[in-house]
LOGU-830222 format. One line per field, with one value per residue: residue number from 1; residue in three letters; z, x, y of N, C-alpha, C in turn. Coordinates in pm, whole numbers. Each point is the difference from the previous one (the first is absolute). Example, Ala and Ser with C-alpha at 12.3 -4.5 7.8 and 13.67 -1.06 7.14 Angstrom:
num	c(1  2)
residuo	c(ALA  SER)
n_pz	c(780  -72)
n_px	c(1319  -35)
n_py	c(-569  105)
ca_pz	c(0  6)
ca_px	c(-89  82)
ca_py	c(119  119)
c_pz	c(0  73)
c_px	c(90  -77)
c_py	c(120  109)
//
This chain:
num	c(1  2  3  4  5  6  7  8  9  10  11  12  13  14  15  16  17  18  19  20  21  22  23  24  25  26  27  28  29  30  31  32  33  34  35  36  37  38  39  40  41  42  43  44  45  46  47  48  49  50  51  52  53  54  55  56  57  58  59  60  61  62  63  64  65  66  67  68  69  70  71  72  73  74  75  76  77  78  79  80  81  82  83  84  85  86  87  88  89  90  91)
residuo	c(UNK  UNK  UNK  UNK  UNK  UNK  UNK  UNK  UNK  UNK  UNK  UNK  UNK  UNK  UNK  UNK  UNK  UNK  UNK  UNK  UNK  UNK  UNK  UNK  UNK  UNK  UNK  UNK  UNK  UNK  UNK  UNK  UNK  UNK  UNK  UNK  UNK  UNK  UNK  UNK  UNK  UNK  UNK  UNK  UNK  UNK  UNK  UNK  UNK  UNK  UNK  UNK  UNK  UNK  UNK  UNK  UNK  UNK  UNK  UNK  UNK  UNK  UNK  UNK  UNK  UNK  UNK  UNK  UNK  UNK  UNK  UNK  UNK  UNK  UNK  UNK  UNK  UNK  UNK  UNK  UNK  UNK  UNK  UNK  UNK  UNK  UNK  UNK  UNK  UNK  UNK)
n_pz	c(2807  -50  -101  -63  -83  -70  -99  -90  -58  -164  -52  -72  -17  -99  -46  -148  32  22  122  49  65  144  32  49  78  -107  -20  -95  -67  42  74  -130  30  -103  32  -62  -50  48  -109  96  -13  -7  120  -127  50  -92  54  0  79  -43  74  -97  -40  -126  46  -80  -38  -70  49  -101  -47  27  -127  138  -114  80  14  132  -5  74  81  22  50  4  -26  123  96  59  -129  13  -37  -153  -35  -129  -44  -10  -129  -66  -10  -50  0)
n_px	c(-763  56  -32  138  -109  121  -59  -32  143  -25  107  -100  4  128  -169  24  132  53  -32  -6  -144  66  -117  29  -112  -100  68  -131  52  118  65  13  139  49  162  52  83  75  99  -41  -71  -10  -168  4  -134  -65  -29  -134  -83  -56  7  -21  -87  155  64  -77  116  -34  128  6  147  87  70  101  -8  -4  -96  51  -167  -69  -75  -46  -36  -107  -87  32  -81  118  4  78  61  -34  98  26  38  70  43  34  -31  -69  94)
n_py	c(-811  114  -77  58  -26  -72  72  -108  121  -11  -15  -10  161  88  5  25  109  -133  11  -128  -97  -52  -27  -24  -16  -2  90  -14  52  -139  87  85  -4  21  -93  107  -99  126  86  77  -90  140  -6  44  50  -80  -114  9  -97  -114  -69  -100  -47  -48  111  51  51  63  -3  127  -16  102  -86  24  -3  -124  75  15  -124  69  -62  76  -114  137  -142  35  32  4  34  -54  122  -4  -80  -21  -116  75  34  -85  166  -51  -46)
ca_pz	c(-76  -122  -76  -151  -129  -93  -158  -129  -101  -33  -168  -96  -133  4  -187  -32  108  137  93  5  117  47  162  124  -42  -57  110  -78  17  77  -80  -59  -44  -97  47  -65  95  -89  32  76  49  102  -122  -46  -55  -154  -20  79  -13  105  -1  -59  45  27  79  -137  -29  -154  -59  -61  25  -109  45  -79  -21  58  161  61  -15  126  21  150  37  178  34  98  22  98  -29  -14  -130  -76  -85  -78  -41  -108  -124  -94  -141  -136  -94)
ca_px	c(113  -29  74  -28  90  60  -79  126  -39  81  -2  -8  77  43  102  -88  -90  -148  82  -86  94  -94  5  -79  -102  -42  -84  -63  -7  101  84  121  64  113  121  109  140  63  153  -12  -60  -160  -101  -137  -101  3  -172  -122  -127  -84  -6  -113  -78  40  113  129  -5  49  -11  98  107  90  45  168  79  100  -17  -97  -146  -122  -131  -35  -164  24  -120  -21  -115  61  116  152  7  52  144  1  109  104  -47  54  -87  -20  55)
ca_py	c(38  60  16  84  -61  114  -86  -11  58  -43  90  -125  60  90  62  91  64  -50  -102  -135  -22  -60  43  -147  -27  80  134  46  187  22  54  -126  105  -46  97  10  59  53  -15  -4  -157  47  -37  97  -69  -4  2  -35  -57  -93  -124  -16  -108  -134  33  21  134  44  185  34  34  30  -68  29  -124  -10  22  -124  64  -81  58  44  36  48  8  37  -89  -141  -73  94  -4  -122  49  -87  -41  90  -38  96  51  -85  120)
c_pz	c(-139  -95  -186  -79  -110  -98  -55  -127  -105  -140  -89  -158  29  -147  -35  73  130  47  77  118  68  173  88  117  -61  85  -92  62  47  -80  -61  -47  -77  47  -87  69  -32  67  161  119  21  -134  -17  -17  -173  -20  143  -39  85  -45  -48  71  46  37  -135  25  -167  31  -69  22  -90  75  -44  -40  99  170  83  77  177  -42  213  8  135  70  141  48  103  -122  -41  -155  -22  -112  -127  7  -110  -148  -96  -158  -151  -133  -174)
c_px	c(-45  115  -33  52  24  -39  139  -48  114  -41  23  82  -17  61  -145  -96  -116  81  -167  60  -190  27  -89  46  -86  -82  -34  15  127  106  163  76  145  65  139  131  87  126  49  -42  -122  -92  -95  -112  -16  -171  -77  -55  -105  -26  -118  -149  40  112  136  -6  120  40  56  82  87  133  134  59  148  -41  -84  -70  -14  -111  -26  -195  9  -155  -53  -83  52  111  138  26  91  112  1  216  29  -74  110  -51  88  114  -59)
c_py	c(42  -65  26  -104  79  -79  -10  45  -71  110  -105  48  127  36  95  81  -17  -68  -61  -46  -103  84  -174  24  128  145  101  185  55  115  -50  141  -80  121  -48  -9  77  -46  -12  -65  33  -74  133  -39  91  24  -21  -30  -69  -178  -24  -107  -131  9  33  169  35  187  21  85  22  -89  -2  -204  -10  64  -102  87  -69  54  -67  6  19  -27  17  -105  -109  -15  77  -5  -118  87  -102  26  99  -70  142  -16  -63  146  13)
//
């Protein structure tokens, strides 16, 4: 039996332009994309990037005070992407 684990992503802040965050278990190179919500419910992606050595990732972002932030790591490899909990930007 195959089975996927889905890492846990979390966003630790969302101000001065960077949005912060953790990925576990740590998947050093993993990809990390920050998604905007608009009026509309849909999510935009804002930024890209990659999961770091100790599983932190920092991007920057232009940031609407008052919108809520994800971030989405899609590290492949056996595991199903990971979703962080909503976060809303620091006005």
């Amino acid at each position: 039996m195959r089975v996927r684990v889905t890492p846990r992503v979390r966003i630790a802040s969302a101000q001065a332009g960077q949005v912060q965050g953790t990925e576990l278990p740590a998947l050093p190179g993993a990809p990390v994309r920050i998604e905007r919500q608009g009026a509309d419910l849909r999510w935009t992606s804002v930024a890209t990037g990659a999961v770091d050595t100790g599983g932190r990732f920092a991007l920057h972002v232009v940031l609407v005070p008052g919108a809520a932030y994800r971030a989405v790591v899609t590290p492949g490899h056996g595991y199903w992407r990971g979703v962080s909990p909503p976060v809303t930007a620091a006005g």
